[in-house]
Residue frames as a rotation matrix with the C-alpha (Angstrom) as fourth column:
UNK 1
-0.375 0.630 -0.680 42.49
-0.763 -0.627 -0.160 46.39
-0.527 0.459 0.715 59.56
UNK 2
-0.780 -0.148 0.608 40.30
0.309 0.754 0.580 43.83
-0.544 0.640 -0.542 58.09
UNK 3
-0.537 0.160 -0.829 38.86
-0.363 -0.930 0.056 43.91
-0.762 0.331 0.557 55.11
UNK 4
0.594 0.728 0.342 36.29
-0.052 0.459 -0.887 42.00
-0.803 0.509 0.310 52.83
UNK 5
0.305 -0.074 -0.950 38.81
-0.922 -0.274 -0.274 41.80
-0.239 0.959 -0.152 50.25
UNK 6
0.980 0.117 0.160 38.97
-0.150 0.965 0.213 38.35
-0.130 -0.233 0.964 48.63
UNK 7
0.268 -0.920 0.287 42.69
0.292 0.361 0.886 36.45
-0.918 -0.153 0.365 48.13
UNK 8
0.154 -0.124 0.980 42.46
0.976 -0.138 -0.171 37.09
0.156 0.983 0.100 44.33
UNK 9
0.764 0.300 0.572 42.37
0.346 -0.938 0.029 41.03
0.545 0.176 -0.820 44.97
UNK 10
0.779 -0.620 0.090 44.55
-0.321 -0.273 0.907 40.85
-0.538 -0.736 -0.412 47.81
UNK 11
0.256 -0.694 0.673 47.22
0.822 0.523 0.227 39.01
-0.509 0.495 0.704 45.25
UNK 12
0.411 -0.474 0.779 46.55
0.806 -0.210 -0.554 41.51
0.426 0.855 0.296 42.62
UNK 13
0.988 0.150 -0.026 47.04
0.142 -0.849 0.509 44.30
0.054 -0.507 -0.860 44.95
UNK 14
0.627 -0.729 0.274 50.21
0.481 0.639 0.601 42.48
-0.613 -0.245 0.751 46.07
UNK 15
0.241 -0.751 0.614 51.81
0.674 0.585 0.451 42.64
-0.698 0.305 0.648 42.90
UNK 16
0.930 0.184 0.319 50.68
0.304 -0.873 -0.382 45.91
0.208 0.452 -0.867 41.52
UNK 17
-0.142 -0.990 -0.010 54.12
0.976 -0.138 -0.166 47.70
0.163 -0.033 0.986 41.06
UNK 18
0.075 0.563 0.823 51.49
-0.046 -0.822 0.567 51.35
0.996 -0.081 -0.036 42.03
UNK 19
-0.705 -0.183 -0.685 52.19
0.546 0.476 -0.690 51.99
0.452 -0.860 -0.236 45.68
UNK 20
0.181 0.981 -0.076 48.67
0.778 -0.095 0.621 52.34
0.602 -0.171 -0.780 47.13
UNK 21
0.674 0.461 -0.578 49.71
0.739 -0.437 0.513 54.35
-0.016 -0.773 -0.635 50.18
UNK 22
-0.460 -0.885 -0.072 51.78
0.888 -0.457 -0.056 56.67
0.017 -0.090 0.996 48.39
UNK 23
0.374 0.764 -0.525 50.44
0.194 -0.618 -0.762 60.29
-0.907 0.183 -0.380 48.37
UNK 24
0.718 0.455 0.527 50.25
0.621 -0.078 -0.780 62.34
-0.313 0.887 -0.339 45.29
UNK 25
0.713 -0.701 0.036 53.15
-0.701 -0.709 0.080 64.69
-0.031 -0.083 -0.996 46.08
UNK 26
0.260 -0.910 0.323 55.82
-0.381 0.210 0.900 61.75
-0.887 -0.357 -0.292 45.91
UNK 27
0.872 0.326 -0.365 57.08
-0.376 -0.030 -0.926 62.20
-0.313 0.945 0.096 42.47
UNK 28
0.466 -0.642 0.609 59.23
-0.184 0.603 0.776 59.93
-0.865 -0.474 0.163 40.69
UNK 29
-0.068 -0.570 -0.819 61.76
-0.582 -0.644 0.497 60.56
-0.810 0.511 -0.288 38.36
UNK 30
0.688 0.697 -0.202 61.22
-0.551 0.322 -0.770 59.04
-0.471 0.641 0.606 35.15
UNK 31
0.344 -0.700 0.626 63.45
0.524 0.696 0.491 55.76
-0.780 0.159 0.606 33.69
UNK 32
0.321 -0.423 0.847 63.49
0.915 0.370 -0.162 57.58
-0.245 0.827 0.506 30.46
UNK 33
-0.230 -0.265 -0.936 65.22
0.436 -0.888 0.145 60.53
-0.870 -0.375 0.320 30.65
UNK 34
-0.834 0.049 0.550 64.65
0.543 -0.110 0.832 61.21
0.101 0.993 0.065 26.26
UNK 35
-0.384 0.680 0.624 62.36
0.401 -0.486 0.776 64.24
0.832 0.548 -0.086 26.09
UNK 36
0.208 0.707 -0.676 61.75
0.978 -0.153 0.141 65.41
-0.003 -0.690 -0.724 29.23
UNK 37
0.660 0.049 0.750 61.58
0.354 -0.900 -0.253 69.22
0.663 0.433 -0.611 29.87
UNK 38
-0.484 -0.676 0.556 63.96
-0.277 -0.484 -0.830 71.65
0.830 -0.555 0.047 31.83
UNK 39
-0.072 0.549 0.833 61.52
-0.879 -0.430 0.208 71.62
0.472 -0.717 0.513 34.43
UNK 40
0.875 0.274 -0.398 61.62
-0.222 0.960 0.172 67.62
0.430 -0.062 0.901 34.84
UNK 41
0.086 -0.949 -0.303 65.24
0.416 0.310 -0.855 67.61
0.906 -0.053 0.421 34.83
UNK 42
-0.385 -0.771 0.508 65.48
-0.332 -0.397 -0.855 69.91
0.861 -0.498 -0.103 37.51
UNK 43
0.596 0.678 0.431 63.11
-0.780 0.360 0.512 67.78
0.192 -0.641 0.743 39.40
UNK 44
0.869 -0.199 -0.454 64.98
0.145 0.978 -0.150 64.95
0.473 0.064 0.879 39.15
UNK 45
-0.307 -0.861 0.405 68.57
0.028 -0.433 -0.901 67.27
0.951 -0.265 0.157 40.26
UNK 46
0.019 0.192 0.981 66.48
-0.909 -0.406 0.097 67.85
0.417 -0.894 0.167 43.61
UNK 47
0.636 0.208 -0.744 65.43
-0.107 0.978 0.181 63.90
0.765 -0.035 0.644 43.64
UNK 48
0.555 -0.684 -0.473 69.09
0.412 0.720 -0.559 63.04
0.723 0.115 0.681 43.69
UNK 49
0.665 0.182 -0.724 69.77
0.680 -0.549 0.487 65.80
-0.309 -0.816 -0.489 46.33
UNK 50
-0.519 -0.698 0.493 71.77
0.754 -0.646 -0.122 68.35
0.404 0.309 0.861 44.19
UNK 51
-0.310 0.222 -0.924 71.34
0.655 -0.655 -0.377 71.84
-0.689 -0.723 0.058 46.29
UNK 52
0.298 0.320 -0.899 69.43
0.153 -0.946 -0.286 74.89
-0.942 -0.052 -0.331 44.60
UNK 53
0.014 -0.485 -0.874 72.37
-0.417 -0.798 0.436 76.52
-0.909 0.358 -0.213 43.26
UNK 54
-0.813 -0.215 0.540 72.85
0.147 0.823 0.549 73.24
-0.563 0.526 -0.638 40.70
UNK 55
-0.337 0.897 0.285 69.36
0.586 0.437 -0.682 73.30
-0.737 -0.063 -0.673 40.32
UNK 56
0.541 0.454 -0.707 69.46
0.171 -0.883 -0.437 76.53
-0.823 0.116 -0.556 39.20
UNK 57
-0.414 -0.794 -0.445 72.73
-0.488 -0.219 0.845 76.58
-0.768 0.567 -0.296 37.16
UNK 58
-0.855 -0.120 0.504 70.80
0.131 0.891 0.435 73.86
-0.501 0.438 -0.746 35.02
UNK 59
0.204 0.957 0.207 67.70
0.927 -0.120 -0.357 76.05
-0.316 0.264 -0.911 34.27
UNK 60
0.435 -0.363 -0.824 69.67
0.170 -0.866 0.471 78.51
-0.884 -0.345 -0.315 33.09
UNK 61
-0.545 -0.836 -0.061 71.36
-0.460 0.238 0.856 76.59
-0.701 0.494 -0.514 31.00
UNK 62
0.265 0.939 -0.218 68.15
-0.928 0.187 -0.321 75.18
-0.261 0.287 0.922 29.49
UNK 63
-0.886 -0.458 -0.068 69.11
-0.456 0.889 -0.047 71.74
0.082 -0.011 -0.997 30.16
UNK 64
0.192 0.833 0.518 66.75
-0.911 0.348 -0.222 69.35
-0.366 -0.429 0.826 29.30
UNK 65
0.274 -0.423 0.864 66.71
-0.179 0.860 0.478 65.66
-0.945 -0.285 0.160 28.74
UNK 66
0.962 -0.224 0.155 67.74
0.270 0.702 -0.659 65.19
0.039 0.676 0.736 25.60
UNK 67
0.381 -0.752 0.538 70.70
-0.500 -0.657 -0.564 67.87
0.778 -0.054 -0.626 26.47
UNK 68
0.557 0.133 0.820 70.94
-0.823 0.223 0.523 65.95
-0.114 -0.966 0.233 29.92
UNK 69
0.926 -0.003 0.378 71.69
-0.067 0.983 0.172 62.80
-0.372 -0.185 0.910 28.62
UNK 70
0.674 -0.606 0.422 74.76
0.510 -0.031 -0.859 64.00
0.534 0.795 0.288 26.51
UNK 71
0.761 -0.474 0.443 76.65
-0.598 -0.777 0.196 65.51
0.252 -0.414 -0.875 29.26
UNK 72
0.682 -0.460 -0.569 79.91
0.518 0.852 -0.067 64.03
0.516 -0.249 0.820 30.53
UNK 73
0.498 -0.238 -0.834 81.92
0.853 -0.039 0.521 64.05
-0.157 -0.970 0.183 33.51
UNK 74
-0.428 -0.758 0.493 84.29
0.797 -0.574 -0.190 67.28
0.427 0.311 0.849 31.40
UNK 75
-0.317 0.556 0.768 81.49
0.341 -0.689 0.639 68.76
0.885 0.464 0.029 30.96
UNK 76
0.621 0.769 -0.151 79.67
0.146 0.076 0.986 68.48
0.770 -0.634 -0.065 34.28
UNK 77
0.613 0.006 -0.790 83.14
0.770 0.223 0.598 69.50
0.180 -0.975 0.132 36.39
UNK 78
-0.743 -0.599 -0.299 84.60
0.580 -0.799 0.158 71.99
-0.333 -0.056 0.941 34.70
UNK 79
-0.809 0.194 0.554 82.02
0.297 -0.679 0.672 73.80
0.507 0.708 0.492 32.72
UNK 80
0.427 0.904 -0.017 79.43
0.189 -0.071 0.979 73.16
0.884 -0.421 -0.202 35.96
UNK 81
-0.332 -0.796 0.506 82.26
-0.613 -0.226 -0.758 73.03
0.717 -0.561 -0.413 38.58
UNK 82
0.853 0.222 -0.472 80.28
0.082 0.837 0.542 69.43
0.515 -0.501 0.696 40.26
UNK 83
-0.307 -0.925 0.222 82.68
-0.921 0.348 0.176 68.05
-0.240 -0.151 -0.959 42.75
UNK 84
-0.766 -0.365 -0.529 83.40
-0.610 0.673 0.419 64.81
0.203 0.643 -0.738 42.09
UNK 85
-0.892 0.399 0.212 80.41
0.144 0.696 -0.704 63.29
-0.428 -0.597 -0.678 44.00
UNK 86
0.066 0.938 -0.341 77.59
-0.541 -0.253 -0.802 65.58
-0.838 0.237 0.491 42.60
UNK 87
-0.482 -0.387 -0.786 79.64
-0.838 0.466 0.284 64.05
0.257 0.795 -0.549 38.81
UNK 88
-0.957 0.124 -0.261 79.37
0.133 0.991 -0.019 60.39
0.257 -0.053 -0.965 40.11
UNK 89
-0.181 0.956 0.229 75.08
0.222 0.267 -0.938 60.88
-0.958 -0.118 -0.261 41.17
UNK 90
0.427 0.243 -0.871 74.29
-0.886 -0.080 -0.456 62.85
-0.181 0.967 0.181 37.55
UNK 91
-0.487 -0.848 -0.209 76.36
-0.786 0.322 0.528 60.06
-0.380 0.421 -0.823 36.02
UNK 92
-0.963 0.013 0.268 75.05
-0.182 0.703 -0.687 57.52
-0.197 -0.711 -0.675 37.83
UNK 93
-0.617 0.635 -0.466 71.64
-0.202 -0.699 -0.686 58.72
-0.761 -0.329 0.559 37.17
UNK 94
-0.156 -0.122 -0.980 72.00
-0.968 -0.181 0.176 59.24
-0.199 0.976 -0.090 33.64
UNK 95
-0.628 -0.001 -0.778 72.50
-0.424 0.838 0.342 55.35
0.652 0.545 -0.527 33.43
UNK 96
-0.260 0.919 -0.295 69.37
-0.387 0.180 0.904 54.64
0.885 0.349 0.309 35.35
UNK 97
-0.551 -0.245 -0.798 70.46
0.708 0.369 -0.602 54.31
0.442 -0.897 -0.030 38.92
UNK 98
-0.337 0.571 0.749 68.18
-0.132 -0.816 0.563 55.76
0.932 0.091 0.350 41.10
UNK 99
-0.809 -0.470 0.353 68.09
-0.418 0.038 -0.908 56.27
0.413 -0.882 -0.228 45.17
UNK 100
-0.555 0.378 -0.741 66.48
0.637 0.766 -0.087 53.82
0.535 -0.520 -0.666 47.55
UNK 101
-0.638 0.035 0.770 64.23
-0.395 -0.872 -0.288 56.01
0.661 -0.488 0.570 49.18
């Protein structure tokens, strides 16, 4: 595909951290989790691939990020019944890890 665009444009393009040829539907969870709404969070639970039920159990609970960030592993395997993997992605999460997709 060529294209009339000069090296300077083609640089800044480059380096733009905006991927041009994403579409609009590929939403990405936000670094700061502080203030987001129930409805964010459970976006982000699907992100990380937690199933439905989770999904649900967590909009129920009106979990939202500031509530989100204050959970811990007690909380999130006995009082959610996680197994120990879904624990270690929320964790994980929480401190700002976030899958290679």
């Amino acid at each position: 595909l060529d294209s009339p665009v000069s090296d300077t444009s083609q640089e800044m393009l480059n380096s733009s951290p905006v991927q041009h040829n994403s579409s609009p539907t590929e939403w990405q969870p936000p670094l700061n989790l502080t203030g987001v709404s129930i409805e964010e969070v459970s976006r982000c639970l699907k992100f990380i691939g937690l199933p439905d039920d989770i999904v649900s159990l967590f909009v129920s609970e009106k979990i939202d990020g500031n509530l989100f960030l204050q959970l811990t592993e007690e909380i999130l395997s006995e009082d959610f019944k996680l197994s120990k993997l879904q624990v270690k992605k929320l964790l994980q999460f929480i401190n700002g890890w976030r899958p290679k997709i």
